[in-house]
C-alpha positions as CSV (number, residue, x, y, z in Angstrom):
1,X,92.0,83.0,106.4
2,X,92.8,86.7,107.0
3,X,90.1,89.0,106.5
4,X,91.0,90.8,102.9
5,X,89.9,94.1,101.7
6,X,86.4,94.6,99.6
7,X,84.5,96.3,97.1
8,X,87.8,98.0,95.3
9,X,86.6,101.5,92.9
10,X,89.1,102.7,91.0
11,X,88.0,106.6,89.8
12,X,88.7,110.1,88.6
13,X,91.2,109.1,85.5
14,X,93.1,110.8,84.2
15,X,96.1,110.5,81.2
16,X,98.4,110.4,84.5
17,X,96.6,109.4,86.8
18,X,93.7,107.5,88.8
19,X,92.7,107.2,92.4
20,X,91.6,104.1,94.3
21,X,89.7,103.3,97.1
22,X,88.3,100.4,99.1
23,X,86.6,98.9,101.9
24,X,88.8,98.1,105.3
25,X,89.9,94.3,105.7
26,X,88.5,93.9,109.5
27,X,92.4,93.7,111.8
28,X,94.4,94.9,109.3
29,X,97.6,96.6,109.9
30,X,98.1,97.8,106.4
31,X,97.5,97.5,102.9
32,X,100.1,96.8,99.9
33,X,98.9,97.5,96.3
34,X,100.8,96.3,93.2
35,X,99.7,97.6,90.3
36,X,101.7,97.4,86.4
37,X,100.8,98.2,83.0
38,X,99.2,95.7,81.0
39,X,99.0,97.0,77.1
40,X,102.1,98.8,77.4
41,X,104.7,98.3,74.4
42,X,107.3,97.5,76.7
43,X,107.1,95.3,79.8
44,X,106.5,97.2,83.4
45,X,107.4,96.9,86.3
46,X,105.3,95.7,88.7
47,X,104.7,99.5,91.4
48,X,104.4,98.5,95.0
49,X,102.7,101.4,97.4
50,X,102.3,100.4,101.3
51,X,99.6,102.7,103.5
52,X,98.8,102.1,106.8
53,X,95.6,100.0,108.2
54,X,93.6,103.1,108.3
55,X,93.7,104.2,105.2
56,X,91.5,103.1,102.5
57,X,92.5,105.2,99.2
58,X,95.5,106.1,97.3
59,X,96.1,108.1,94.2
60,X,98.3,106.5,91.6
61,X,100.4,109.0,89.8
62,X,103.0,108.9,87.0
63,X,101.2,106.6,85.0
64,X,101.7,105.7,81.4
65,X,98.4,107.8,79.1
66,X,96.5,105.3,77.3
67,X,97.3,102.1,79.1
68,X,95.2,99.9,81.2
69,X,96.8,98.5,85.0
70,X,96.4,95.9,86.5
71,X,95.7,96.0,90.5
72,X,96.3,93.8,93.1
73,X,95.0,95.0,96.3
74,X,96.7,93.1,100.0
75,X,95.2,93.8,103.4
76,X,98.5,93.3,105.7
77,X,98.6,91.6,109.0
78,X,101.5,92.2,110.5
79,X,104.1,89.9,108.3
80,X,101.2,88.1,106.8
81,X,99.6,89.2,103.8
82,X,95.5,88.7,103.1
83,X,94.3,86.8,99.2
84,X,94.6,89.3,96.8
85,X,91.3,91.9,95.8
86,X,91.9,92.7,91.7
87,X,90.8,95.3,90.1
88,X,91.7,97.3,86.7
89,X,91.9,101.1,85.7
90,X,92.9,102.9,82.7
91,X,94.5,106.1,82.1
């Protein structure tokens, strides 16, 4: 299997916004996170951010106050994409 990323933190919330980081996935060539509301009063929209294999946080911004995401974490290789690292924040 392709090696995934690890040990996802999700910090420093605030009503907007909330910053993420994790451990490198050994070979990987970058990382997609997904990440949607899931107690919104409407249905989201799944968000899609790519960053390249060296980095290992992001800050998520425009989000929704009050709500909690969802976060699925990918380490990329090449076309291929690793399982899937969850974790949840709220704003």
């Amino acid at each position: 299997p392709l090696s995934a990323a690890k040990n996802m933190n999700v910090y420093d919330e605030t009503s907007t916004t909330m910053k993420v980081t994790w451990g490198a996935a050994e070979g990987a060539t970058g990382y997609m996170m997904l990440y949607r509301a899931t107690n919104a009063t409407e249905p989201q929209l799944e968000q899609e951010i790519r960053v390249g294999g060296e980095v290992t946080n992001v800050q998520l911004v425009q989000l929704t106050p009050r709500t909690a995401y969802s976060i699925s974490l990918y380490a990329l290789h090449g076309e291929a994409a690793s399982d899937a690292l969850e974790g949840t924040g709220v704003t």
